[in-house]
LOVEXZA-491399 format. One record per residue: residue in three letters; residue number from 1; x, y, z of N, C-alpha, C, O in turn. Coordinates in nm, 4 decimals, padded with zeros to 6 digits. Example, Ala and Ser with C-alpha at 12.3 -4.5 7.8 and 13.67 -1.06 7.14 Angstrom:
% LOVEXZA-491399
{rec "ALA",1,{01.3190,-00.5690,00.7800},{01.2300,-00.4500,00.7800},{01.3200,-00.3300,00.7800},{01.4236,-00.3319,00.8465}} {rec "SER",2,{01.2850,-00.2250,00.7080},{01.3670,-00.1060,00.7140},{01.2900,00.0030,00.7870},{01.3409,00.1138,00.8039}} 
END
This chain:
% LOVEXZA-491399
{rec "UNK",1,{01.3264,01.3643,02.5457},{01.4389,01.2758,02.5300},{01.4115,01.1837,02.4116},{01.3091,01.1163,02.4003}} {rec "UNK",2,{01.4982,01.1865,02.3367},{01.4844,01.0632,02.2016},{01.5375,00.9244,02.2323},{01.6551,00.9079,02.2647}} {rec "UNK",3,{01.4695,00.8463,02.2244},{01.4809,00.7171,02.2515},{01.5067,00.6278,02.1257},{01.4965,00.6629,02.0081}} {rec "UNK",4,{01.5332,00.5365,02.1619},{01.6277,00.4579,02.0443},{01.4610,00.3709,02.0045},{01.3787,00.3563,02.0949}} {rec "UNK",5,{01.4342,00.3237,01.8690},{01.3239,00.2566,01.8655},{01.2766,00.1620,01.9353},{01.1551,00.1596,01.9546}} {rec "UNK",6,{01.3735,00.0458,01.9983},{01.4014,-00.0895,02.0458},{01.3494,-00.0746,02.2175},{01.2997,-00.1522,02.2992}} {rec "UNK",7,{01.3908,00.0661,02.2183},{01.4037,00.0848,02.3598},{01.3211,00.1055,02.4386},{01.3280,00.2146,02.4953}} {rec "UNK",8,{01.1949,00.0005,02.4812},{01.1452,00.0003,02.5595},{01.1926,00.0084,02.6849},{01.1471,00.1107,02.7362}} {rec "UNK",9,{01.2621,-00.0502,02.7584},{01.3131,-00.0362,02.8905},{01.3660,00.1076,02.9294},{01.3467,00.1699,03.0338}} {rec "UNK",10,{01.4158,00.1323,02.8515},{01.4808,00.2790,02.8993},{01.3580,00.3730,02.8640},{01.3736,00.4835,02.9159}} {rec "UNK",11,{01.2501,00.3630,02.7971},{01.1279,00.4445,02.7547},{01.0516,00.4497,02.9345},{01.0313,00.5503,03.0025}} {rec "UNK",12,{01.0275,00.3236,02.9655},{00.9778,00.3126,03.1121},{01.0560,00.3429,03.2114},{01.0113,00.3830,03.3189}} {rec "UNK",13,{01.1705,00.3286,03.1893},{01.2969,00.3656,03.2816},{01.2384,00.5390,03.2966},{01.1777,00.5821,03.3946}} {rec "UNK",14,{01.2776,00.6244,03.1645},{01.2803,00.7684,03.1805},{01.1237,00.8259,03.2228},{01.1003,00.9414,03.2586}} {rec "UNK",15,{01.0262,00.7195,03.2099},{00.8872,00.7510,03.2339},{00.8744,00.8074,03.3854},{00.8215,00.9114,03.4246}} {rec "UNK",16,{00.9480,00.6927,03.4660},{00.9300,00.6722,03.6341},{01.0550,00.7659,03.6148},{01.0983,00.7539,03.7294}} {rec "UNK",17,{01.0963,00.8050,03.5866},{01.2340,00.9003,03.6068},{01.1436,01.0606,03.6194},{01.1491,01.1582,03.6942}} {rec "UNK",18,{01.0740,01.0251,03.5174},{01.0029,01.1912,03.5165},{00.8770,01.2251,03.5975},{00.8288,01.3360,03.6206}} {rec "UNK",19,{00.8418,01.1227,03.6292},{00.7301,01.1306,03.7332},{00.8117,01.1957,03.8538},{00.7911,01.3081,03.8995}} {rec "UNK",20,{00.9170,01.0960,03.9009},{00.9781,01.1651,04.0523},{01.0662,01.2431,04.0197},{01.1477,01.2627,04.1098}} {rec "UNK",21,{01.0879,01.3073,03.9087},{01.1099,01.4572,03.9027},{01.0057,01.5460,03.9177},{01.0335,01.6639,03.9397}} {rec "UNK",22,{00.8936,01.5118,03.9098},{00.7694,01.6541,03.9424},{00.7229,01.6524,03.7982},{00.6076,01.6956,03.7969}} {rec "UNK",23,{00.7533,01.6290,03.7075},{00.6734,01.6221,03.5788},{00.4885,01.6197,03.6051},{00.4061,01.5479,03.6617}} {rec "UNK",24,{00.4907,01.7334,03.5326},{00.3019,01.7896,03.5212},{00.2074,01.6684,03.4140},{00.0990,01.6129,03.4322}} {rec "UNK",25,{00.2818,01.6637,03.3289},{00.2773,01.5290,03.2094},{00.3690,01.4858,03.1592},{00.4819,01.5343,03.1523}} {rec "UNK",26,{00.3031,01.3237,03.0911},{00.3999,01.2522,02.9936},{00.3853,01.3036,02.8479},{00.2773,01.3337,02.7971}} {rec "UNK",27,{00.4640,01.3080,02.8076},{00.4568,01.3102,02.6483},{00.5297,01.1945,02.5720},{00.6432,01.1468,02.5704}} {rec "UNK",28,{00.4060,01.1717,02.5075},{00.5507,01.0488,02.4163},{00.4962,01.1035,02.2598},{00.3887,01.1579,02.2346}} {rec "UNK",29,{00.6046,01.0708,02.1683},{00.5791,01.1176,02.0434},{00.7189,01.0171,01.9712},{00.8115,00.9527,02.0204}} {rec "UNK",30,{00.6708,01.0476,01.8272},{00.5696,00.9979,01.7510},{00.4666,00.8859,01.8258},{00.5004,00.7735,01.8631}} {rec "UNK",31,{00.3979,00.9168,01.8318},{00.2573,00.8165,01.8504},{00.2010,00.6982,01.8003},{00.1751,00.6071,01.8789}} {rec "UNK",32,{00.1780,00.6868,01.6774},{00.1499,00.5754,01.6668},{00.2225,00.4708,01.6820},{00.1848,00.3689,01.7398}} {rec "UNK",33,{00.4161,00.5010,01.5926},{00.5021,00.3771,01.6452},{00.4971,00.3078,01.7860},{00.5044,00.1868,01.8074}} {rec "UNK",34,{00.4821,00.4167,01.8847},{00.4637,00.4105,02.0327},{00.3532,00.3360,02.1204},{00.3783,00.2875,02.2308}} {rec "UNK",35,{00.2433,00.3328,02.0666},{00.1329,00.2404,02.1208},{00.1639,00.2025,02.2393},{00.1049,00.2574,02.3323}} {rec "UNK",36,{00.2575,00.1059,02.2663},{00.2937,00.0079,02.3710},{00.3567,00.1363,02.4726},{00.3197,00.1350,02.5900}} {rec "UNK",37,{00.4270,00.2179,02.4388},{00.4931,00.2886,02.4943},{00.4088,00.3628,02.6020},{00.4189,00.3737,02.7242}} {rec "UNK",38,{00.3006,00.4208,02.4862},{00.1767,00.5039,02.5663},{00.0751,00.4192,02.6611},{-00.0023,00.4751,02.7387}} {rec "UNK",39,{00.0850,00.2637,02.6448},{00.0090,00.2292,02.7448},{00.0683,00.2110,02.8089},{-00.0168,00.1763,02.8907}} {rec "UNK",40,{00.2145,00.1919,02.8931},{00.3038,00.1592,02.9419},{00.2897,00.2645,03.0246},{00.2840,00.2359,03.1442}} {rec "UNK",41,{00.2783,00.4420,02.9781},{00.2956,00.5391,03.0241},{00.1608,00.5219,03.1366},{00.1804,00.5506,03.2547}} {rec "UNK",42,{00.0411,00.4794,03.0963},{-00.0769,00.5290,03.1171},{-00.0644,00.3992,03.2266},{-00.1509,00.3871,03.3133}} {rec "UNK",43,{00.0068,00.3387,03.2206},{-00.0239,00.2173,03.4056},{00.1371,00.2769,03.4367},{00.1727,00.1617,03.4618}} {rec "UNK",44,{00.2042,00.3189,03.4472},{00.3268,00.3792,03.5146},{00.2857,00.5081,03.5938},{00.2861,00.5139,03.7168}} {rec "UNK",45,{00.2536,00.6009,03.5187},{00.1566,00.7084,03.5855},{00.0371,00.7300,03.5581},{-00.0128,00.8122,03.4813}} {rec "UNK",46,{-00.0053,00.6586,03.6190},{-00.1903,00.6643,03.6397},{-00.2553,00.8441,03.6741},{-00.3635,00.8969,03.6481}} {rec "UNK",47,{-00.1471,00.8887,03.7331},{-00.2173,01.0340,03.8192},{-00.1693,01.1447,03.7643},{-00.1664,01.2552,03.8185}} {rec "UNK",48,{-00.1066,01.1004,03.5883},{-00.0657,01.2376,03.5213},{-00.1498,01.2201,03.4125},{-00.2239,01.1228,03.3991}} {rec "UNK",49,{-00.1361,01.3464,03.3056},{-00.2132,01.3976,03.1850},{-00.1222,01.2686,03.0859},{-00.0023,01.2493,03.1061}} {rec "UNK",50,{-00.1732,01.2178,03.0183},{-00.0761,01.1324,02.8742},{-00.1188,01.2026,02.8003},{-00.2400,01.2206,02.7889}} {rec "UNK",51,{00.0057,01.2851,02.7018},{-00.0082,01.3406,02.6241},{00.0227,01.2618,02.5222},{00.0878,01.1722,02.5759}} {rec "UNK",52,{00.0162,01.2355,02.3926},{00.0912,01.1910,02.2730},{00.0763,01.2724,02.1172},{-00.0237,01.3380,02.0879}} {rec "UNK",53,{00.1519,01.2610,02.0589},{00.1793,01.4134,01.9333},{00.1826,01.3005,01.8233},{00.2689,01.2142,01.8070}} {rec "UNK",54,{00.0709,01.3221,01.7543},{00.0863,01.2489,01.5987},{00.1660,01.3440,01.5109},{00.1263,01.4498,01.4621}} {rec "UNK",55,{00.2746,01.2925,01.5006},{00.3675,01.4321,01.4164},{00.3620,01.4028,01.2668},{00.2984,01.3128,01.2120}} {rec "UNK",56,{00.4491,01.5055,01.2045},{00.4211,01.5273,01.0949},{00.3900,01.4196,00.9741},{00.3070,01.4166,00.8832}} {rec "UNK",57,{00.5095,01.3221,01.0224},{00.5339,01.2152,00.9187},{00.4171,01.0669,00.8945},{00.3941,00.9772,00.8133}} {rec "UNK",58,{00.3664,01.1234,01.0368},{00.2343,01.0024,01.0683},{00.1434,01.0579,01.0069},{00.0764,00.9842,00.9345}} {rec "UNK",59,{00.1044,01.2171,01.0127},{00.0002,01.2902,00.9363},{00.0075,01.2457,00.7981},{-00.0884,01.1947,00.7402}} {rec "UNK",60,{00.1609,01.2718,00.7271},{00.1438,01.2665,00.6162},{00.1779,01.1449,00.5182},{00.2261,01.1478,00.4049}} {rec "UNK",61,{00.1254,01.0041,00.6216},{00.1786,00.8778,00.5562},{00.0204,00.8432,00.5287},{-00.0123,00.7649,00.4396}} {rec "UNK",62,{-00.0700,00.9059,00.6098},{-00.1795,00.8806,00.6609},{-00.2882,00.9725,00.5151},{-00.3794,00.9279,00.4455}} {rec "UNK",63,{-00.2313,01.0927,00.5186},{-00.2646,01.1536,00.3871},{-00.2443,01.1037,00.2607},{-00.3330,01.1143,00.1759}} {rec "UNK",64,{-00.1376,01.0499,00.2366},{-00.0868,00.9829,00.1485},{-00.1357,00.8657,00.1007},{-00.1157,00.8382,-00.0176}} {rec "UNK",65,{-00.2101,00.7745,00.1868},{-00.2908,00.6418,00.1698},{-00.4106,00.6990,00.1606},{-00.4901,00.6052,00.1547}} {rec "UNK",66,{-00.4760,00.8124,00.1554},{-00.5910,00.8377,00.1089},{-00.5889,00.8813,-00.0102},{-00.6825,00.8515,-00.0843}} {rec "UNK",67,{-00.4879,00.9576,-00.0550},{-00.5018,00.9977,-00.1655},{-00.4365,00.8987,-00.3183},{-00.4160,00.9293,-00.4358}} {rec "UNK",68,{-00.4169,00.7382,-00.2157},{-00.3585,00.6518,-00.3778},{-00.4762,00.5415,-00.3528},{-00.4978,00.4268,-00.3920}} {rec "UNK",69,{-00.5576,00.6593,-00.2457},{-00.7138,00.5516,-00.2689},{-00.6950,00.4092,-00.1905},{-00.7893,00.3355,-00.2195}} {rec "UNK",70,{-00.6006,00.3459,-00.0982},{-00.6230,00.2901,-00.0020},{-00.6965,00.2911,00.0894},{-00.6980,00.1893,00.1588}} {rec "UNK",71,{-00.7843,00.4025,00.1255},{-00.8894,00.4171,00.2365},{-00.9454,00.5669,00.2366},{-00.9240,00.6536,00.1519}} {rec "UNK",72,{-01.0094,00.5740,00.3330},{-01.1218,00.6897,00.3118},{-00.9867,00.7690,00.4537},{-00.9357,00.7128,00.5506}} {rec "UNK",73,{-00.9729,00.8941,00.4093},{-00.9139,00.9819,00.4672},{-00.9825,01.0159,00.6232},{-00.8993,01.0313,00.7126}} {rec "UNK",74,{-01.1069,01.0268,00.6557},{-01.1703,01.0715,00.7827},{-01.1874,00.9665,00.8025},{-01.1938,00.9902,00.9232}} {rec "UNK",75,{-01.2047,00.8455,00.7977},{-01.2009,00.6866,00.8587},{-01.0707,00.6738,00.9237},{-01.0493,00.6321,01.0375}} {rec "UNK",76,{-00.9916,00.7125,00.8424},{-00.8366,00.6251,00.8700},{-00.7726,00.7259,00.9503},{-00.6736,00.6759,01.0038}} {rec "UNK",77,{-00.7933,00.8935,00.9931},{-00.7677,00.9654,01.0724},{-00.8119,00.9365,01.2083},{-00.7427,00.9395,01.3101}} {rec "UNK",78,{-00.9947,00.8946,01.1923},{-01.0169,00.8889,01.3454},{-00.9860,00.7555,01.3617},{-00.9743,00.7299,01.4815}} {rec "UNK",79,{-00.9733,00.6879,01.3111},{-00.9137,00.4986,01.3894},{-00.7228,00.5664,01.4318},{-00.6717,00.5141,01.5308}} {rec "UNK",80,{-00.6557,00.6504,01.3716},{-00.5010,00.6158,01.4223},{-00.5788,00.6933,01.5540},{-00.6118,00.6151,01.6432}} {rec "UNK",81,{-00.6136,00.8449,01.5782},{-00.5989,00.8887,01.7097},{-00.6746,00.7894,01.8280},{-00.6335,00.7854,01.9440}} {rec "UNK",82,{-00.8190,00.6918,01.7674},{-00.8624,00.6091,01.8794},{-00.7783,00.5296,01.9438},{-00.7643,00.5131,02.0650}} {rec "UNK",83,{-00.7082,00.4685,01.8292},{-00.5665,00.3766,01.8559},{-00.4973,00.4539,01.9938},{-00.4693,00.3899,02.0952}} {rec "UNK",84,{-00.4757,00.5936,01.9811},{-00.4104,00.6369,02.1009},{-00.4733,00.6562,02.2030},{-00.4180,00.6883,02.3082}} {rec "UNK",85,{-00.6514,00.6335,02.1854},{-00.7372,00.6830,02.3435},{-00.7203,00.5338,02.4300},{-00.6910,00.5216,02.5489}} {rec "UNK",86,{-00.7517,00.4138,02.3190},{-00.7092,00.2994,02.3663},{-00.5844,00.2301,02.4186},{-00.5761,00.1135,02.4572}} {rec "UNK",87,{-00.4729,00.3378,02.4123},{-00.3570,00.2929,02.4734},{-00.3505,00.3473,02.6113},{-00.2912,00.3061,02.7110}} {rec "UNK",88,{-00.4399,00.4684,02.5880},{-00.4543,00.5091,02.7376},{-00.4187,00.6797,02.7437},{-00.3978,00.7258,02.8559}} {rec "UNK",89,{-00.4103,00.7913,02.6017},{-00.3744,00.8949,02.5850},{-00.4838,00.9811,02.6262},{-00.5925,00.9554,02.5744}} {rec "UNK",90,{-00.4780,01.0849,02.7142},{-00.5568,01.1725,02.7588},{-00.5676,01.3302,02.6768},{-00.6641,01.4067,02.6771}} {rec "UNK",91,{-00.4634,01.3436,02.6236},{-00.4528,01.4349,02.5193},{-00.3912,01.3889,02.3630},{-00.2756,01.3469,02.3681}} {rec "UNK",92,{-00.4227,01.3903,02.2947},{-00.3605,01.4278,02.1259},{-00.3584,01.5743,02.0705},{-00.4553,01.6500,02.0646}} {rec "UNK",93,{-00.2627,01.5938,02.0410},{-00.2048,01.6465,01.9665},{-00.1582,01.5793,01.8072},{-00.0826,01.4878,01.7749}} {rec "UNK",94,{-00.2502,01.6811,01.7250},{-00.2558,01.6147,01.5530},{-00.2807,01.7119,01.4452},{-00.3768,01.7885,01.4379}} {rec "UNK",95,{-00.1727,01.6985,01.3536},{-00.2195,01.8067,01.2423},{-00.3654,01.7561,01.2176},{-00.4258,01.8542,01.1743}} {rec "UNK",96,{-00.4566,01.6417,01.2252},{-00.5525,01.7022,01.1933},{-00.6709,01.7264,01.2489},{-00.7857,01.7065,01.2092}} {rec "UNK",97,{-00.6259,01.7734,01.3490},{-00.7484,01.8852,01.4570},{-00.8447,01.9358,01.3777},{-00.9613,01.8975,01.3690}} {rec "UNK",98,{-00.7622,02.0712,01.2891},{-00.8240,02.1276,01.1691},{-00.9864,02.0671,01.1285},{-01.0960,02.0997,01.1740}} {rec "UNK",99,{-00.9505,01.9719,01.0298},{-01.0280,01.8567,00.9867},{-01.1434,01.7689,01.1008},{-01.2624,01.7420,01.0846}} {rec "UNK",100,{-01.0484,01.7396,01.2205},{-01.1559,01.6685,01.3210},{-01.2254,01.7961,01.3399},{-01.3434,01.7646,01.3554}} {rec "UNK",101,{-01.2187,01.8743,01.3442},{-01.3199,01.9709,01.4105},{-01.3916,02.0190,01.3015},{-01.5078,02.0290,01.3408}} {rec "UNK",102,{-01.3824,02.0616,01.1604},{-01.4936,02.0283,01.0549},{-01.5521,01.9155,01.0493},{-01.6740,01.9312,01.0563}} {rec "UNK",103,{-01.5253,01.8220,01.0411},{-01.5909,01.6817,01.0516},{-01.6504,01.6840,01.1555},{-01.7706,01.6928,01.1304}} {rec "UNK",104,{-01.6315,01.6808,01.2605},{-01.7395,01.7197,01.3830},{-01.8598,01.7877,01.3515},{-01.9670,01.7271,01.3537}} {rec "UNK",105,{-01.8523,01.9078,01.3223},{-01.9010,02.0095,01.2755},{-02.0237,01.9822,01.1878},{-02.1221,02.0562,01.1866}} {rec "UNK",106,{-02.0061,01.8289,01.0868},{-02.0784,01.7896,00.9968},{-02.2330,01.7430,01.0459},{-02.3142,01.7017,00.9632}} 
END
């Protein structure tokens, strides 16, 4: 469901809406705008998976400030997804998996 930016209430509204529908997980996306959203999710349903999806445009705002030399590209990747472990996200989903998992790798 697309939610209006502002719209917190109805974000928590459809949260508890989807829980007592049987929902397996939450998903919220875009992610980072969401922060509040995803911790919101993560004390609303404590006893589901939080998923959250760094989508494309977060990937590539994020690429983009590395490459006009504002910050180091693998710094500024793993601080946005921590940003989401600290809101309370149990899964991410991120174009750059790829990358975290070479960097791991290192």
């Amino acid at each position: 469901m697309c939610l209006p930016p502002a719209g917190k209430g109805l974000a928590r509204r459809a949260i508890q809406r989807d829980v007592a529908e049987g929902a397996d997980i939450i998903m919220v996306k875009p992610a980072l705008p969401y922060l509040d959203v995803i911790q919101d999710a993560a004390q609303l349903a404590p006893d589901h998976p939080l998923a959250c999806y760094q989508v494309s445009g977060e990937y590539a705002m994020v690429v983009a400030g590395a490459r006009a030399g504002v910050y180091d590209l693998r710094t500024m990747a793993f601080e946005t997804t921590e940003s989401m472990v600290r809101a309370g996200c149990t899964l991410i989903l991120s174009y750059f998996t790829p990358q975290f998992l070479d960097w791991l790798d290192e």
